[in-house]
N, C-alpha and C positions, 0 to 999 in steps of 0.2 A: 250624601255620605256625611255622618257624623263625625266632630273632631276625633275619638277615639279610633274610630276607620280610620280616618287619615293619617292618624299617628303611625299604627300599625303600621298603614301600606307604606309612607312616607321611610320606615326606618328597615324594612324585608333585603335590601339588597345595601346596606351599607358596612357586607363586612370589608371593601376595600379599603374603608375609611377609619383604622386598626388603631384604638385608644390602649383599648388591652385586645388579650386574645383568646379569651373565653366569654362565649357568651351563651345563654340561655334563654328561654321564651317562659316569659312571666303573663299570668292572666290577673289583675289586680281586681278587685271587687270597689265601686267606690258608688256609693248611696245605694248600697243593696244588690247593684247590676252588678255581672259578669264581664270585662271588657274583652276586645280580641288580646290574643298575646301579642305583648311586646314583650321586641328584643334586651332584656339587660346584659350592659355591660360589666365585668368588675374590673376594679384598677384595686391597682397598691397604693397605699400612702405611703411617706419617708419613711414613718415607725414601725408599717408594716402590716398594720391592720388592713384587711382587705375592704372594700364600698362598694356597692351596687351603684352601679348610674343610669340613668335614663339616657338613651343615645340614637339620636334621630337628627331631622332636617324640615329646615322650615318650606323647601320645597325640593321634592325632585325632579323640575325642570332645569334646564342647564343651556344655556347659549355657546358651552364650551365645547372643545370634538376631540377631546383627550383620546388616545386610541386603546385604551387600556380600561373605560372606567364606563361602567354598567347605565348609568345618567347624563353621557354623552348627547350632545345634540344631533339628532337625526335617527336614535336611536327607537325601536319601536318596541313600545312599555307603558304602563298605565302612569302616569303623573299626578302628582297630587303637589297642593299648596296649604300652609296653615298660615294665619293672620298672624302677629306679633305678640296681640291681646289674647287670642285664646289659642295660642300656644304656650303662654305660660301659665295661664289658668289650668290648664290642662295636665301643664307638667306638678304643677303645686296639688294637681287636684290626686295623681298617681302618688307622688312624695309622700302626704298625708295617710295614706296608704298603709306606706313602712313601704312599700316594695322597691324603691329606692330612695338612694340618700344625695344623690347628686345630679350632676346633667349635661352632658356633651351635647352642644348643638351644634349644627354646621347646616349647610344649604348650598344649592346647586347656583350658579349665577346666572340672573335675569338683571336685564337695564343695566348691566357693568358693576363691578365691583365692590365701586364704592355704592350706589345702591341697595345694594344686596347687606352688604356689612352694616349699613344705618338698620336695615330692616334686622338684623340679630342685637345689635345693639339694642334697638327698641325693645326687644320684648325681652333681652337680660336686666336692662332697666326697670322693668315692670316687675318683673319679678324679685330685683331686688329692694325696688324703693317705694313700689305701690303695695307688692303684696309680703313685703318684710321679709325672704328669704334666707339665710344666714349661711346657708350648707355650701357645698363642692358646684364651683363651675366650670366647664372647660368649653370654651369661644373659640370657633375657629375663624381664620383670619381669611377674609376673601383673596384673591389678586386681584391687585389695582386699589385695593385701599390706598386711604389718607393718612401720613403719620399722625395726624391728630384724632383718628379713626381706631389707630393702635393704640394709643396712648387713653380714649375712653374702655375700650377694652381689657386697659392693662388696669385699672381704676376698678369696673365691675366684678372679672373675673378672678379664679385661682391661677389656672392655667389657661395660654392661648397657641396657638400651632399653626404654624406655615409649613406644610407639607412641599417642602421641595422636592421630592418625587425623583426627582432624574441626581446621579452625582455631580455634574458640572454644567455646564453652558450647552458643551457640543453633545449630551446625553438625551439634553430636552426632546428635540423635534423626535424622536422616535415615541415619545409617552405622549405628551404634549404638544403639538405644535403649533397653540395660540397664545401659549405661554412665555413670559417672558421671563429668565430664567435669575437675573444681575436685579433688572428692576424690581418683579414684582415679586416674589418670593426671597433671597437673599435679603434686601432693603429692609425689609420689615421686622426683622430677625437681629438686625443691625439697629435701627430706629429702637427695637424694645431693650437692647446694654446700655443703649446711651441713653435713653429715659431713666434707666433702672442708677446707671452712673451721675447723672445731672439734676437727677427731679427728685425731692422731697415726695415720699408715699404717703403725705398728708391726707389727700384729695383722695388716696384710694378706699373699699369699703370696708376695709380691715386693715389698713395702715403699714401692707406689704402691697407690692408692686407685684403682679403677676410672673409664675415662670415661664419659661419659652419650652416649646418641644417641639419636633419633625419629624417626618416619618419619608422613608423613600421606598421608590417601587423596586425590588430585586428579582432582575435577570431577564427582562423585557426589552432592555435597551444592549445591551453587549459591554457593559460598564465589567470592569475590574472589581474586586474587593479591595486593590488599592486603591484603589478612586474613592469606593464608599467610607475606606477609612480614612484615607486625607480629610474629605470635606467633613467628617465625624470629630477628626481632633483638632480643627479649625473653630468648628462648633462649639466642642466646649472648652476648648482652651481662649479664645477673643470672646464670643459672644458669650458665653458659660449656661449655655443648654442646659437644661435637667436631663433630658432624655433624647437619646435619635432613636426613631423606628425603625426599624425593616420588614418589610412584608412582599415575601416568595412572591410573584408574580402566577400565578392562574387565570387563565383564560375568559375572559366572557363571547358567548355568542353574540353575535351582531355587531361587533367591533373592530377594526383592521387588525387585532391581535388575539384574532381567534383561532388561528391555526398555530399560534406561534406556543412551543412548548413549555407547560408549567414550568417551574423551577423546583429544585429538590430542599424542601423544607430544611435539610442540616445545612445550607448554606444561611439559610435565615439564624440559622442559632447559632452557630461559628461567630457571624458579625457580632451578636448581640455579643457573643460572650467577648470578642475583641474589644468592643464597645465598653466594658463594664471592665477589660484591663485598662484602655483608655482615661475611665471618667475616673476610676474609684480603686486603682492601683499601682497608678503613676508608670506604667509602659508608657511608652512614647510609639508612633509606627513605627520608626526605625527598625525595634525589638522584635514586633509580630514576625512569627513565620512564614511569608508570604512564600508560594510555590515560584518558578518562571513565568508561568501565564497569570501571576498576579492575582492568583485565589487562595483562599486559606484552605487549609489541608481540612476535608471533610470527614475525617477517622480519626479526628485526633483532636481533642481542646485546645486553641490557641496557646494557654499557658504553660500546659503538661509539654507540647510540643516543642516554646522555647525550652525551657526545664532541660527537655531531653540534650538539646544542641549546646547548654551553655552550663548547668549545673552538675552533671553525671563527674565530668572531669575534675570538679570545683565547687565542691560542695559548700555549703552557707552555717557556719558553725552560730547554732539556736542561740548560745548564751551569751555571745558577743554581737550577732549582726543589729542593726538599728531598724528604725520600722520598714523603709523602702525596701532594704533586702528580705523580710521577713515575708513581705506581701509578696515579692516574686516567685514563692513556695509553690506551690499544688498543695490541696488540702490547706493552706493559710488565706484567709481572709484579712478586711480592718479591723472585724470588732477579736481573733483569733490571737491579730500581732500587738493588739493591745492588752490581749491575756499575758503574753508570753513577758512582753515590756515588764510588766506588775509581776507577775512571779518572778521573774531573776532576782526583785528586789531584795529578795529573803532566800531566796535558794539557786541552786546550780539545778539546771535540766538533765536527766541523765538517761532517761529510758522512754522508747513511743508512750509507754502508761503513762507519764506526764502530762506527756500532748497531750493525749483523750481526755484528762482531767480537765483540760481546758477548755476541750468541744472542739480541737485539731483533729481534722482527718488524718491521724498519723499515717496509713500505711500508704496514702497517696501523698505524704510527706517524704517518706523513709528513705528512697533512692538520693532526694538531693540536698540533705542535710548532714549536721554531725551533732553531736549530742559529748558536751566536755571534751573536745577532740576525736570522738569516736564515728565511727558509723555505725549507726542502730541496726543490730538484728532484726529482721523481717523477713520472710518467705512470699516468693511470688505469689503462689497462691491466694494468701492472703490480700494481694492486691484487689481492688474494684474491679469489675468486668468491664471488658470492653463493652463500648456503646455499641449499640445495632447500627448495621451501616444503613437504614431507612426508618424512621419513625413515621409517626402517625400523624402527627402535629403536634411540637414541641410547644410550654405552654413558658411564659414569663411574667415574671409581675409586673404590674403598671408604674 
């Protein structure tokens, strides 16, 4: 089997391994040939522009026996291994291309951890310093790495990712149960603030220090949505995450958690959208709407939901509140409440048509505002529709 095979086969079953959550099957052309399709991934940047990645593994053998994960040990499936050296020949030779612009690598663990992480290390090295690469990397971080293992990682790459998988210690053994949940996943996540806090990003290959991101399994283990939002605002409030993932749990065959029932994709968006009042709108948990049994209400967006319980009564008068109250809106974003900030400066708000000017969702505004003292005229109908109570597969940006 040629490296291109192996790419291929190597990357067919890694959507547990959720960078972004659209992916496609690219057939690149490179010296003429047709190659098999590989998977692209796309991510978001901060700015917004969207990337294609190249997103695969330098093997998919595994000495682990995760019970959720498609490359488990004992698991029976064709395996494939790439070298260091021509895995990134390989990936520079696709790049070249155009068909993508970046590269998530990860790999299954053989000979422990910290082997395995020398072995991506190596060939992000090679591609950075033998074959001059300058673009988008994202390194994942084995278990049982070395902090000095992170810390060459946090040097080569853009982003690096400790998938803690489970939300706490006693969540582990149902996903994982060779994992250690305090040492080798948390630690690392920890070891990359205090690099990022302590060390000069001299030494790194762009003179920023890598960001951190996680990704957990949801609804496999019997975990809460307060649970995934605790250790969510833990994350970026001490260690300061870029991003937490969450990815619905679905089944694989041949796994101890093949009978066990998917998860309902709107529970995956709920989180994210908690997540993003968490990172990027200064809710604290406290705030979220958590149900009794400690799940977010599935019919209903996090925010609209507080809104309902706390602002209907007490509405946020536009031309006086400050930016944190502006964000707790529905329909208000950061870049929306720094519209609003800039126009008061020369005028009073007086009618929804102002919002819109701004690019505010006024009618999902209108219920918990006041405009010069007033409450804005608006018609239900006019309101947004409700969301479908099952989607297809909600999609988010990287």
């Amino acid at each position: 089997m040629d490296t291109f095979a192996k790419l291929s086969l190597a990357s067919q079953d890694m959507g547990i391994e959720i960078e972004s959550t659209r992916e496609q099957d690219c057939a690149p052309v490179v010296n003429g040939r047709s190659l098999p399709p590989i998977p692209i991934t796309q991510v978001a940047l901060p700015g917004g522009r969207k990337m294609n990645v190249l997103k695969t593994m330098l093997t998919t053998a595994c000495e682990r026996n995760c019970n959720y994960c498609p490359f488990r040990a004992g698991r029976k499936m064709r395996r494939t291994t790439i070298k260091p050296e021509e895995m990134a020949h390989t990936f520079l030779s696709v790049y070249k291309t155009g068909a993508v612009e970046g590269l998530f690598l990860s790999s299954g663990i053989i000979k422990g951890g910290v082997a395995t992480q020398d072995r991506l290390l190596d060939t992000v090295d090679i591609v950075r310093n033998k074959l001059g690469y300058r673009g988008y990397i994202h390194l994942k971080i084995m278990p049982g790495s070395e902090k000095d293992q992170l810390r060459r990682a946090m040097q080569l790459a853009d982003r690096v990712s400790v998938n803690l998988e489970a939300a706490n210690p006693s969540r582990m053994p149902a996903l994982a149960p060779m994992k250690k949940f305090a040492e080798e996943l948390l630690a690392p996540l920890q070891w990359a603030e205090e690099i990022r806090q302590n060390e000069a990003p001299s030494s790194t290959w762009n003179g920023r220090w890598a960001s951190t991101v996680t990704q957990f399994v949801v609804g496999a283990s019997g975990e809460s949505d307060v649970e995934l939002v605790a250790i969510s605002e833990y994350l970026y409030a001490k260690l300061k995450l870029k991003r937490t993932y969450y990815s619905a749990f679905t089944p694989v065959l041949d796994t101890p958690l093949e009978n066990h029932p998917a998860e309902n994709p709107w529970r995956e968006h709920r989180l994210y959208q908690a997540s993003f009042l968490l990172r990027d709108y200064g809710f604290s948990m406290e705030e979220l709407p958590f149900a009794q049994n400690g799940r977010l209400p599935l019919n209903q967006d996090p925010k609209t939901a507080w809104a309902e319980q706390t602002l209907l009564g007490q509405p946020i008068e536009l031309n006086t509140a400050d930016k944190q109250q502006l964000l707790m809106v529905p329909g208000i974003g950061p870049k929306g409440a720094m519209s609003i900030l800039l126009a008061r400066r020369g005028r009073k708000l007086r009618s929804l048509d102002d919002l819109r000017a701004l690019g505010i969702v006024a009618q999902r505004a209108a219920p918990y505002i006041l405009l010069d003292g007033k409450l804005p005229a608006y018609q239900m109908r006019l309101l947004e529709p409700a969301e479908p109570p099952v989607p297809l597969r909600p999609h988010f940006p990287g």
